[in-house]
C-alpha positions in Angstrom: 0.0 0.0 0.0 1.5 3.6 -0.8 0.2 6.8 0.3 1.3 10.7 -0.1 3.6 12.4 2.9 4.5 15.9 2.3 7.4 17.3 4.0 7.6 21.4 3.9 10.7 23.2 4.7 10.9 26.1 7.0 11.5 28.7 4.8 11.0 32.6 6.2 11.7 34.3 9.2 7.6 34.8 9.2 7.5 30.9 9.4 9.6 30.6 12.0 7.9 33.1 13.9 4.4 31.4 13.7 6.3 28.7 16.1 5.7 28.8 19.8 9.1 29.9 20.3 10.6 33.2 18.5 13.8 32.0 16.7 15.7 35.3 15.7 17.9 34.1 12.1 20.4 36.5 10.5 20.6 35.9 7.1 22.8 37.5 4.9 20.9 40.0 2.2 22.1 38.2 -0.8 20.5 34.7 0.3 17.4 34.1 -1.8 15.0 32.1 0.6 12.3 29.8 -1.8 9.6 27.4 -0.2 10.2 23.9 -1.5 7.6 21.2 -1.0 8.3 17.7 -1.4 5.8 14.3 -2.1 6.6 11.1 -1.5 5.3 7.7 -1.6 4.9 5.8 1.4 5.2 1.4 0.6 6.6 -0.6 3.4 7.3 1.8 5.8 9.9 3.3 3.1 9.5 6.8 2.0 10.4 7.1 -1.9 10.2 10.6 -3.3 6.9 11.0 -5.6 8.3 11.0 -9.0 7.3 9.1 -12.3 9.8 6.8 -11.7 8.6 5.7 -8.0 5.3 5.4 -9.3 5.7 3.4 -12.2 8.4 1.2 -9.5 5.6 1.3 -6.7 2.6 0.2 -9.0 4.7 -2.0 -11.5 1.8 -4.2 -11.5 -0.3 -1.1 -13.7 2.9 0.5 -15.5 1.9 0.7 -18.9 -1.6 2.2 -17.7 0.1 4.6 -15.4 3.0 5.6 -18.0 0.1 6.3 -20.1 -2.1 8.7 -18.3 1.1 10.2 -16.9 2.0 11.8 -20.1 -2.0 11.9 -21.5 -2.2 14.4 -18.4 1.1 15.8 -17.9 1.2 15.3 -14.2 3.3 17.4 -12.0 4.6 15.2 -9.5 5.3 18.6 -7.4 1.4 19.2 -7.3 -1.1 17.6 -4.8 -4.6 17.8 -6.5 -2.5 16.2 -9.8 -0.8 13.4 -7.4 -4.4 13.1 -6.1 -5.5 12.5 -9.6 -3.0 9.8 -10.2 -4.3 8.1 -7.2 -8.0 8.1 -8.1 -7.3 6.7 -11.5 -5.0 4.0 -10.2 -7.6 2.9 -7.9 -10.3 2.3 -10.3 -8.0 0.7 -12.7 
């Protein structure tokens, strides 16, 4: 069985603030600070990142249906609703 974990980064002093505790971080100006979210695929208790690859690898069972919808639909293994997507349609498969 698989499911979807997301693991966010802290990113911004403003997230860090939101924490119970006020963490003060001096940052040098020139450091460009981006949010990056990463998916991944949870199948025996091991945590594979959610890309084409660990799908196709995960479901092998269904590769040729999922390597087909995958590029029918584009999907952007960075985006929720679209891994969401991928989900439903290997569940009714």
């Amino acid at each position: 069985m698989a499911f979807v974990a997301k693991k966010t980064f802290i990113t911004n002093y403003a997230q860090i603030r939101r924490k119970s505790t006020e963490i003060v971080v001096n940052l040098p100006v020139e450091i460009k600070i981006e949010e990056e979210v990463q998916y991944y695929l949870i199948d025996n208790y091991k945590p594979l990142l959610a890309t084409k690859k660990n799908f196709l690898k995960t479901f092998s069972k269904h590769k040729y249906e999922i390597e087909n919808y995958t590029k029918d639909n584009k999907i952007d293994f960075l985006d929720i609703n679209q891994l969401k997507q991928l989900f439903s349609y290997y569940l009714n498969i």
